[in-house]
Every structure is written in C-alpha cells, then in structure tokens.
C-alpha positions as CSV (number, residue, x, y, z in Angstrom):
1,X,29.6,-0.1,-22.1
2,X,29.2,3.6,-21.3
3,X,28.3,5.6,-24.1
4,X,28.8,9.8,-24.4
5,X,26.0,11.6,-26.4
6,X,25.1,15.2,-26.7
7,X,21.3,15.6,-27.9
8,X,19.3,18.7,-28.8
9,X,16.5,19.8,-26.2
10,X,13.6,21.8,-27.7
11,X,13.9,25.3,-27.8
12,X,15.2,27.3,-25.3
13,X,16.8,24.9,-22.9
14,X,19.9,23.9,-26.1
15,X,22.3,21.1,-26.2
16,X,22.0,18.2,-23.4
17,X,25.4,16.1,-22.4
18,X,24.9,12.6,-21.0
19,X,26.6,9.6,-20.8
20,X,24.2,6.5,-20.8
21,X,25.5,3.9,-18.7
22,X,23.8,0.2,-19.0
23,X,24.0,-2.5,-16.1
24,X,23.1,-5.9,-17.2
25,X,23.4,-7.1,-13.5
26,X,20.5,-5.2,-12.7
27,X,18.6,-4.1,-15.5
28,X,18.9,-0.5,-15.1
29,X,20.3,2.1,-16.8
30,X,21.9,5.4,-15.7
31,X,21.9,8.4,-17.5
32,X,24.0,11.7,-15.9
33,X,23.3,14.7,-17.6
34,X,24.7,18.0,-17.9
35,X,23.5,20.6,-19.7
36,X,22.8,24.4,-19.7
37,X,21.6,24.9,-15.6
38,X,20.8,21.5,-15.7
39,X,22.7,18.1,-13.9
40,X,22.9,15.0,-12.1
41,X,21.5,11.5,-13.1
42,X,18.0,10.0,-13.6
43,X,17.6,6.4,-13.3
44,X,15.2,4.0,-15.8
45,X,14.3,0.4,-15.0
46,X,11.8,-1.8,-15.9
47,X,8.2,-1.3,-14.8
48,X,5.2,-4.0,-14.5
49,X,1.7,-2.8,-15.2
50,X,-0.3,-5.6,-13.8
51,X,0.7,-9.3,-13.8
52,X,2.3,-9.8,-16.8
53,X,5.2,-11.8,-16.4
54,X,7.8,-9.1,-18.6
55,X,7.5,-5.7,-17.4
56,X,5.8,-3.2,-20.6
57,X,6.8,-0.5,-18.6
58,X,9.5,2.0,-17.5
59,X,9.8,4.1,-14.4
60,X,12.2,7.1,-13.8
61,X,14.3,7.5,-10.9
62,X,15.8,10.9,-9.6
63,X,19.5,10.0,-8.7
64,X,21.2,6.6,-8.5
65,X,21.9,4.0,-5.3
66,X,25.3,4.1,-4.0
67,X,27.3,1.1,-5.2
68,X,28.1,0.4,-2.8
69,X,25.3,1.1,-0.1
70,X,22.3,-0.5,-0.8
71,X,19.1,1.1,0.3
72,X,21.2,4.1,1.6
73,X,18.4,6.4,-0.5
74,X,19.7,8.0,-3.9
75,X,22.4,10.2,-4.9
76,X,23.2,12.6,-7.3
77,X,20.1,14.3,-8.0
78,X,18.9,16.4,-10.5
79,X,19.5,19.5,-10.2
80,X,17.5,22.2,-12.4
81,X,17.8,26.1,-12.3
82,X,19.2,25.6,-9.1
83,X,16.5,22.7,-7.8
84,X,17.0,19.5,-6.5
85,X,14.8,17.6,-7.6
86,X,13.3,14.3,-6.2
87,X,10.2,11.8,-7.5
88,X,9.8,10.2,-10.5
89,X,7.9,8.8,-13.6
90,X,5.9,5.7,-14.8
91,X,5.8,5.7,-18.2
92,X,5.0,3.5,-21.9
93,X,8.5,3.7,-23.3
94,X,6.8,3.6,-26.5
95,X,4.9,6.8,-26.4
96,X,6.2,9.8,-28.8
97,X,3.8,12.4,-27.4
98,X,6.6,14.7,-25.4
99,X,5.8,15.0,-21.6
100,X,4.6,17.3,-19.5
101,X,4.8,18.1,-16.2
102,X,1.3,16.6,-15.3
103,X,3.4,13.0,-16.8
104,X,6.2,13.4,-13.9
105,X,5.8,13.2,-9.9
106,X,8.2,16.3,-8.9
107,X,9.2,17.1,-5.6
108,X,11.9,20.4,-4.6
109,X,14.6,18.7,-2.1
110,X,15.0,21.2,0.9
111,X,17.7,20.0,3.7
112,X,16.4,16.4,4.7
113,X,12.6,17.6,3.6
114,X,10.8,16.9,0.2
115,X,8.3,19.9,-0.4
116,X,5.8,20.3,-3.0
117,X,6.8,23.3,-4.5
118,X,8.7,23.4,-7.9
119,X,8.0,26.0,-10.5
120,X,6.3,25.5,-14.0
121,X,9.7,26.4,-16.0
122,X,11.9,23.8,-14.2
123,X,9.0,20.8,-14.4
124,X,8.5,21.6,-18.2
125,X,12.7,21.6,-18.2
126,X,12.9,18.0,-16.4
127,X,9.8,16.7,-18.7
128,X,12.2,17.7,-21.4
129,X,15.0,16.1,-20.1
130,X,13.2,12.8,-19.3
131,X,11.6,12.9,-23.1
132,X,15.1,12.2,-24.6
133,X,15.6,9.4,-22.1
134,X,13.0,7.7,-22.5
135,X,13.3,7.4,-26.3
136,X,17.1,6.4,-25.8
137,X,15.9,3.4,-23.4
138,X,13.5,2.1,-25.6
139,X,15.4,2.3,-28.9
140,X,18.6,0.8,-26.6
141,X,19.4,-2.3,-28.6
142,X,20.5,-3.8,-24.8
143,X,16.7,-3.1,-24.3
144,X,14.9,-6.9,-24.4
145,X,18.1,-7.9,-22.2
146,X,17.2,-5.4,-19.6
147,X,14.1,-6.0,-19.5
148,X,14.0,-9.7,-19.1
149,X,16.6,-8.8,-16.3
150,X,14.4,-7.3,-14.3
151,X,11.7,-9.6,-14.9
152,X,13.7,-12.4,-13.5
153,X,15.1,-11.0,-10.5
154,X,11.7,-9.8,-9.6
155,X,10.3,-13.2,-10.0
156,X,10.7,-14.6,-6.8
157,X,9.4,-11.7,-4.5
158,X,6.4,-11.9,-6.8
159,X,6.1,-15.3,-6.2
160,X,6.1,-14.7,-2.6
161,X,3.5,-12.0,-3.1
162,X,1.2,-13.8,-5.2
163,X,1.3,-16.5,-2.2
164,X,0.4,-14.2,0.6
165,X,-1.6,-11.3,-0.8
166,X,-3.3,-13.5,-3.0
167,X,-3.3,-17.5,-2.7
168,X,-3.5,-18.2,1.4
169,X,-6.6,-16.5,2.0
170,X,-8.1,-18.3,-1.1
171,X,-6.7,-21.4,-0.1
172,X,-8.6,-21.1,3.4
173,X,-12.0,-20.2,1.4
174,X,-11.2,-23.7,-0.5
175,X,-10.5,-25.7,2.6
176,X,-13.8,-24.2,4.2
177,X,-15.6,-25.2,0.9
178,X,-14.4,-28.6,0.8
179,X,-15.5,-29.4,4.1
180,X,-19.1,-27.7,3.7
181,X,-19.5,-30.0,0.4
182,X,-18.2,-32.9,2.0
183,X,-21.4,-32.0,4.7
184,X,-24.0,-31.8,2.1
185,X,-23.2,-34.4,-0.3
186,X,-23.2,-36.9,3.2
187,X,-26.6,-35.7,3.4
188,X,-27.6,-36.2,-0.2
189,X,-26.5,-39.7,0.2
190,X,-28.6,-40.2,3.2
191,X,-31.8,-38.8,2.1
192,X,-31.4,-41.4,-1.1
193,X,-30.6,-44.3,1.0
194,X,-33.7,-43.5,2.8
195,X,-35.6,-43.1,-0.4
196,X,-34.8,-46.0,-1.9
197,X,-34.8,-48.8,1.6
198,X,-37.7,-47.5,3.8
199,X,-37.6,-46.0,7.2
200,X,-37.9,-50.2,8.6
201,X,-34.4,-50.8,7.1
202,X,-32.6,-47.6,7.8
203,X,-33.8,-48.1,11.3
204,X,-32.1,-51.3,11.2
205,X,-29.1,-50.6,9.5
206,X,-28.9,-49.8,5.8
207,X,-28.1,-46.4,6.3
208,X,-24.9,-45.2,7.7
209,X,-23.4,-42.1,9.3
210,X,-24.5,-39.5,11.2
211,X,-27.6,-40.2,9.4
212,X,-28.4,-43.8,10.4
213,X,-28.1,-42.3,13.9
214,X,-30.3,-39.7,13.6
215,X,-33.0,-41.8,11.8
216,X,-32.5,-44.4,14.7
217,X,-32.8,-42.0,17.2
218,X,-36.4,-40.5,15.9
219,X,-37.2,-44.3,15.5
220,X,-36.8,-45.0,19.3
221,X,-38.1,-41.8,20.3
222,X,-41.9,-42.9,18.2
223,X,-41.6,-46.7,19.8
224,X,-41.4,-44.9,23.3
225,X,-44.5,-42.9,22.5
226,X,-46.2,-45.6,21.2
227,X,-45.6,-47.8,24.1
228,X,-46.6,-45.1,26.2
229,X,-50.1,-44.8,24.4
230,X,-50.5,-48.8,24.9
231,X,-50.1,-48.3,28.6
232,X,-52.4,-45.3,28.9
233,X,-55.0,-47.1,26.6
234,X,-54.7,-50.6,29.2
C-alpha cells in the first residue's frame, strides 16, 4: 500500500521524494521525505474541531511512533538545512492557500531539549513541505476510510470524557434540583390544602406532611395562649 512519488516544491527548494505510507489500522498516514537538504517523516491523522462525531480536521506530526514501542516519543524527525525539527500543525485539509510559517508550531531539537529558535528559511521550507502533504491526504482516495478510523477508535475515550468532564457534575446539579422541586411543590400542595379546607380541618387532619405538623403545632401553641388569657381573665 506504499506508494513512491516525487513532487515539485515551489521555487528554490526543487524536487521532493516521498513515499506515502497509509495504515488502515490506525488511520494515519506516514509520509518520509527526502529531498534537496531536507528528510525524515511527518505524520497526518485525523483531527476533531469540536464535538462532531467524524473528525473535519488533520493534524501534522514531526516523526513517527516506533512500531513497536508505543508512547516511546517519535522518531525520525525532520530534518531541514541541518535542523531537527519537532511540533506540528492543525490544519482544514481542504484549504489551497499555501502555508506559512505562522500555520505550523516549530520547535529546533537540541540534545534531549526542544528550543524555540528555528530560522525564517527553514519554517518557510517545512510550510512547503507540509503544503504538498496536506493536499495528498485530502485528495487520498483511502481518505473517508481513514478518517472514520480514527473517529471510531477515539470513540470510547470520548465517551469517557464526555462522562467526566461534562455529565457528572451536571448530573449532581440535576439531583440537587430534583430534590429542591420535590421541596417546593410539597409546599405548594400544602398551602392549597389549606386554602381550600380551613385552618379547623388542617388542624385536624386534612392536611398531611411536614405541613400538617407545622399547622398543628401553631394550632396548639394559640389554644395554650388562649387558655392562658382565660385563666389571667378568672
């Protein structure tokens, strides 16, 4: 499924050498380069914007995983008069305007450090490079295949996502409403049994609940003071 090509860069970087390498497992596809003080391999997969469910997006990887090692960091990166490059892109595959270096996250590889500082000529030279790619991935005809790839073995640590980050604390918000509109609407129903029987029946039963308590309790408290006023009157 490999496939060789040899494209023209604009003027004056010449002829670019790749071979584009599909994976259907994973939904990525690897391109290595080589071309005039220019080499190694950029990786494209699928990218999500927001919560759609298929990814509209691509995003460009410096170097390749190991096969064999996963999450043992990339390998085989760029390398660009003499720079090893590391970062990346986000990009609409779907876009013709060529990009620039203000499109691409660039970082020069020192030792184990990442620095900042790469040079105008060699970011214009990768925003070359990664122009090609990106119009090879999206006119791949493997392309709906790879994306809906991704999309599905994303899936379930979205799900998971969408759970924590976004559905328990609203779930707790919910629970806490229930219960204060269970409150209120016992109280509603109170105040309309009262309405409708009279303080003498509530008293003696008609309304229930923390209500019919409360309205006995007040009740008691007036025949007390009224008893009280009998006795002070005698």
């Amino acid at each position: 499924m490999t496939a060789l090509h040899t494209v023209a860069l604009p003027e004056p970087y010449g002829e670019l050498t790749l071979t584009e390498s599909p994976d259907l497992t994973s939904g990525q596809v690897r391109y290595v380069v080589s071309g005039r003080r220019a080499s190694g391999a950029f990786t494209i997969e699928p990218a999500f914007a927001d919560e759609e469910l298929i990814p509209p997006r691509i995003r460009v990887r410096f170097g390749h995983e190991p096969s064999q090692q996963q999450g043992a960091g990339l390998v085989n990166r760029p390398v660009i008069n003499g720079i090893a490059l590391a970062g990346g892109a986000d990009l609409d595959p779907d876009l013709r305007e060529p990009l620039r270096r203000r499109h691409l996250m660039l970082y020069r590889v020192a030792g184990s450090r990442i620095a900042d500082a790469v040079p105008d000529k060699t970011a214009e030279y990768a925003a070359a490079i990664i122009t090609v790619l990106r119009t090879m991935w999206s006119t791949h005809p493997l392309r709906p295949t790879l994306v809906t790839t991704w999309a599905r073995l994303c899936a379930e640590q979205r799900a998971e996502y969408v759970l924590r980050d976004e559905l328990a604390h609203r779930y707790r918000t919910r629970d806490k409403l229930t219960a204060e509109i269970r409150q209120y609407e016992r109280r509603v129903e109170d105040l309309r049994a009262l309405a409708m029987t009279g303080a003498d029946a509530v008293v003696s039963g008609s309304v229930s609940g923390d209500g019919q308590r409360a309205l006995q309790g007040s009740a008691q408290v007036g025949s007390a003071a009224h008893a009280a006023g009998v006795v002070g009157e005698a």
